[in-house]
C-alpha positions as CSV (number, residue, x, y, z in Angstrom):
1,X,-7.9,-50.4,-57.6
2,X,-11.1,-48.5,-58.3
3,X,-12.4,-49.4,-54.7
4,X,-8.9,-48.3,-53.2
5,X,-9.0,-44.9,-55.4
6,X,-12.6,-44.5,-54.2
7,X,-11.4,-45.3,-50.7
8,X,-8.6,-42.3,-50.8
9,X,-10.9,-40.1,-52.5
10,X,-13.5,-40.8,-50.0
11,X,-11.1,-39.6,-47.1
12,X,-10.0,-36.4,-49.1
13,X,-13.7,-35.5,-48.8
14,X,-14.4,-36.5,-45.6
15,X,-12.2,-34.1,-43.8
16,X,-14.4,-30.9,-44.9
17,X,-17.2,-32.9,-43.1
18,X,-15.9,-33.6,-40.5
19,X,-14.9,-30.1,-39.5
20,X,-18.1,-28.9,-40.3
21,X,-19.0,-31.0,-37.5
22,X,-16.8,-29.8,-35.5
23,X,-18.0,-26.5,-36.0
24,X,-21.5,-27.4,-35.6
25,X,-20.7,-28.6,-32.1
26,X,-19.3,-26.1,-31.1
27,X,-21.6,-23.6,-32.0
28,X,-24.3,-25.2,-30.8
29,X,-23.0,-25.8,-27.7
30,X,-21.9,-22.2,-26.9
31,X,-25.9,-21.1,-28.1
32,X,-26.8,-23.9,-25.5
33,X,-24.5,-22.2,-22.6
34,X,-25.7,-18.8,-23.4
35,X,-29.6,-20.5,-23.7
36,X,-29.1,-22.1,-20.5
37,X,-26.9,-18.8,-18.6
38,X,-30.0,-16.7,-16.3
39,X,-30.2,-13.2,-17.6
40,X,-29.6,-12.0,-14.2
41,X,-26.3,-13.1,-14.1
42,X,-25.7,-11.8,-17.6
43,X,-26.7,-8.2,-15.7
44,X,-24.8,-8.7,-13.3
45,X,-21.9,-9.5,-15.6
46,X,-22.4,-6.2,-17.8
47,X,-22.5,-4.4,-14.3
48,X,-19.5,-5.5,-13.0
49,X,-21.0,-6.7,-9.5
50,X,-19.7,-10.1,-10.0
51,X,-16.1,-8.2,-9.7
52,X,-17.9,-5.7,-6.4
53,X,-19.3,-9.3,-5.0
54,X,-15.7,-11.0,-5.3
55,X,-14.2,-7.9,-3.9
56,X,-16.7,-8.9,-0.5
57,X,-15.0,-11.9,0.0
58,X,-12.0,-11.3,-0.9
59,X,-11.7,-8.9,2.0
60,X,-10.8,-9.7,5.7
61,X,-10.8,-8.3,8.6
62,X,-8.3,-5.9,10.7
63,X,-7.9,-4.4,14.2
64,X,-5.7,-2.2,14.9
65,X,-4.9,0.6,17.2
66,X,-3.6,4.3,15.3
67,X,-3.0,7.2,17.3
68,X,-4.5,5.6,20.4
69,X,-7.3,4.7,18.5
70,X,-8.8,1.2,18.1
71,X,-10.2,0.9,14.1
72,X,-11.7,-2.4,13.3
73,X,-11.7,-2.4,9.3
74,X,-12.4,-4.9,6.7
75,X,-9.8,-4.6,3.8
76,X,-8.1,-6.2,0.8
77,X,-4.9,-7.6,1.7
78,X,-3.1,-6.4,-0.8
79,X,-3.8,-2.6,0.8
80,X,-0.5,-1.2,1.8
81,X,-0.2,0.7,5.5
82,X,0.2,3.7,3.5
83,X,-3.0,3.2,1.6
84,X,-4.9,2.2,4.8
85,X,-4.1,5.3,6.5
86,X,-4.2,7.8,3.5
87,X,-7.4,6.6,1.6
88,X,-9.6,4.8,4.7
89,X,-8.6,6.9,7.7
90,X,-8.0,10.4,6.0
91,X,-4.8,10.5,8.1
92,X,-3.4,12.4,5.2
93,X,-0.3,14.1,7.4
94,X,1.6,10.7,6.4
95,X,3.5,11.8,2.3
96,X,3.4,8.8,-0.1
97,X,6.4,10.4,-1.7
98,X,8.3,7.3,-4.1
99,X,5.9,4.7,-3.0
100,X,9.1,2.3,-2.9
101,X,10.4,2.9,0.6
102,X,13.5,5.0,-0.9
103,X,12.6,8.5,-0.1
104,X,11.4,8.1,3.7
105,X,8.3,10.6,3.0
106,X,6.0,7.8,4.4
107,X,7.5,7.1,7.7
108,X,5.3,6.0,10.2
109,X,6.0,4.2,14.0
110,X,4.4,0.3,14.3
111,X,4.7,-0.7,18.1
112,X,7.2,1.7,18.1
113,X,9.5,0.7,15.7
114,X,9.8,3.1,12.4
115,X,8.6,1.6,9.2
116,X,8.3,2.6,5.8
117,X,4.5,2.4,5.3
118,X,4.5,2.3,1.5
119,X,5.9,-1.4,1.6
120,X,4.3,-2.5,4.9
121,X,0.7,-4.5,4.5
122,X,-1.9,-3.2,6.2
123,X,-2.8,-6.7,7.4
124,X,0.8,-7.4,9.1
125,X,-0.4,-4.6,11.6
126,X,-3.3,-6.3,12.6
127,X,-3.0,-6.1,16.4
128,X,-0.6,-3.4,16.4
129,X,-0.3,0.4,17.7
130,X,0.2,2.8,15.0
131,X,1.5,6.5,15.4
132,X,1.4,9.2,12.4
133,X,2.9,12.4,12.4
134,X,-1.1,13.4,13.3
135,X,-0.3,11.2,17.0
136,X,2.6,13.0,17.9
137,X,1.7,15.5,19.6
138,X,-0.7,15.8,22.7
139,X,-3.3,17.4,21.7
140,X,-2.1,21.2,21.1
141,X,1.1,20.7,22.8
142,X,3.5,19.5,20.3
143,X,6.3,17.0,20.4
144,X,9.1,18.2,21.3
145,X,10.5,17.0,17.9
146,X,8.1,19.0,16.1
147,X,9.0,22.1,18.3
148,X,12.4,21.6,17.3
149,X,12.0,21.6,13.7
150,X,10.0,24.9,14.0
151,X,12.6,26.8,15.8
152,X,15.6,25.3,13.4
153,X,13.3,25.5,10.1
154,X,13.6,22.3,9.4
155,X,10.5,22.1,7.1
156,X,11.3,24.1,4.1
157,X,9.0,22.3,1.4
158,X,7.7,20.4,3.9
159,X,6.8,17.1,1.9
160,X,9.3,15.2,3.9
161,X,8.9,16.8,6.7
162,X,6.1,14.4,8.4
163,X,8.3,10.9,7.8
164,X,11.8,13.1,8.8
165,X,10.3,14.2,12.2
166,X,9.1,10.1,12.7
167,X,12.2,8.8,11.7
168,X,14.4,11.6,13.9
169,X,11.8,10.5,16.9
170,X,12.8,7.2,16.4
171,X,16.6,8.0,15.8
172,X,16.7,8.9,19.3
173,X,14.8,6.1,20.8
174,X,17.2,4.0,18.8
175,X,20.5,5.7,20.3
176,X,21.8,6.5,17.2
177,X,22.1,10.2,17.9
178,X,24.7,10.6,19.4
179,X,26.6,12.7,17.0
180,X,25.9,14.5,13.6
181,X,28.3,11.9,11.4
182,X,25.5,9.1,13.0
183,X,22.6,10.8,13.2
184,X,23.3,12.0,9.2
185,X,23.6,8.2,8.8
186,X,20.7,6.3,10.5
187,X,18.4,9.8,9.1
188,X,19.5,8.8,5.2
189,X,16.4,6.4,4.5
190,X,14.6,10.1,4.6
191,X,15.4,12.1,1.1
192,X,14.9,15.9,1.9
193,X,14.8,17.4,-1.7
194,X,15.5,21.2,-0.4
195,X,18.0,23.2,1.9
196,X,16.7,22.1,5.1
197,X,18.5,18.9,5.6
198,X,20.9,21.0,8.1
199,X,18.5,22.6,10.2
200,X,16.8,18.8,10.4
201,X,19.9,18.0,11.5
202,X,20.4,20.5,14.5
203,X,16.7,19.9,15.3
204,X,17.7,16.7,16.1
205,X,20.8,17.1,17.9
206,X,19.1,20.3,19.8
207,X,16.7,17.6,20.9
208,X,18.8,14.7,22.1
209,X,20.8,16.7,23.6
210,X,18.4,18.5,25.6
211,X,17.1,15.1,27.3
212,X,13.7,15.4,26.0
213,X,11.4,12.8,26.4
214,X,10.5,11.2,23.4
C-alpha cells in the first residue's frame, strides 16, 4: 500500500517535470535555430528583401502590343490590364472608375474586341494588340468618334468619357447601332454620371450613320 501510495504520489509530481522538460526543449532549440540562423539573413529579414527577392520570381514575363506598340514587360500575374497600362505604361487616358467592371470607365479594345480592363489580367493579353483611348486617333487627326463627341458635347465631366468613346467605337464595329433603343442598350455597361448621356448618344448615331470608318 505504502509502495502503491508512493507510486501515485510519485506520478502527481512527475508531471511538473516533465513539462519543464518540455519547456527546456523547446527553448533550447529555438536559441539553437536563432544560434545557427546567418545574421545576413536576419538583415535581410528586417529589410524586407526576402519579400523584394520573392517578388523577382514571382514575376513573369509579357509581350504585348498597345497602341501599335510592342512592350515586352516582366510583371506579377495578379496585375490587372487596367493596372498595367495605368501604373507601368503611364497610359493614364484609360479611368479606373468602380474597379469592378460596372461603370465602363475603363474600357479598352483587346484584338479588337472591347473589354473591361479593370477585371482582365494583364497576363491573358500576352500576345495581343491593345488600343486605349491614347491609340485612337492618328496622330493629330482624331477618330472620328472622338470628333463626334466634341461637336455633340458628349464629354461633360469627362471621367467616362475615354471607356464611352471605346465602347461606342466598338458598338459600331459590333452592328449594334442601328438605332437609339439598341445603341442605348449595348452602350449600358458605360455609367455616365452627368447630362451628357444624350449627346453620347447622337455622337454615336451621327457617326454610324455617316458611314465613317471605324
Amino acid at each position: 500500500m505504502e509502495d502503491l501510495a508512493k507510486g501515485a504520489g510519485s506520478g502527481e509530481s512527475d508531471q511538473p517535470k516533465e513539462r519543464s522538460r518540455r519547456d527546456f526543449l523547446k527553448t533550447s532549440s529555438l536559441l539553437t535555430a536563432v544560434a545557427l540562423t546567418p545574421g545576413v539573413a536576419i538583415k535581410a529579414a528586417e529589410n524586407h528583401l526576402d519579400e523584394k527577392v520573392a517578388a523577382v520570381f514571382e514575376k513573369m514575363p509579357l509581350s504585348l502590343t498597345v497602341n501599335d506598340k510592342l512592350h515586352k514587360l516582366s510583371i506579377e500575374p495578379r496585375v490587372t490590364l487596367l493596372d498595367l497600362l495605368r501604373e507601368q505604361l503611364h497610359l493614364t487616358g484609360t479611368k479606373k472608375g468602380c474597379d469592378l467592371g460596372q461603370c465602363g470607365a475603363c474600357t479598352v479594345h483587346v484584338d479588337g474586341h472591347r473589354v473591361n480592363s479593370c477585371l482582365t489580367l494583364a497576363m491573358t493579353t500576352d500576345g495581343k494588340k491593345v488600343t486605349t483611348i491614347e491609340g485612337l486617333a492618328k496622330g493629330e487627326e482624331l477618330h472620328p468618334m472622338q470628333e463626334a463627341f466634341i461637336k455633340h458635347d458628349g464629354f461633360q465631366c469627362g471621367y467616362c468619357t475615354p471607356g464611352q468613346i471605346m465602347s461606342a467605337v466598338a458598338c459600331i464595329r459590333e452592328g449594334h447601332a442601328n438605332s437609339e433603343g439598341e445603341i442605348r442598350e449595348f452602350m449600358s455597361g458605360n455609367i455616365c454620371r452627368c447630362g451628357a448621356y444624350p449627346n453620347i448618344v447622337n455622337a454615336i448615331m451621327e457617326v454610324k450613320n455617316g458611314g465613317q470608318q471605324v
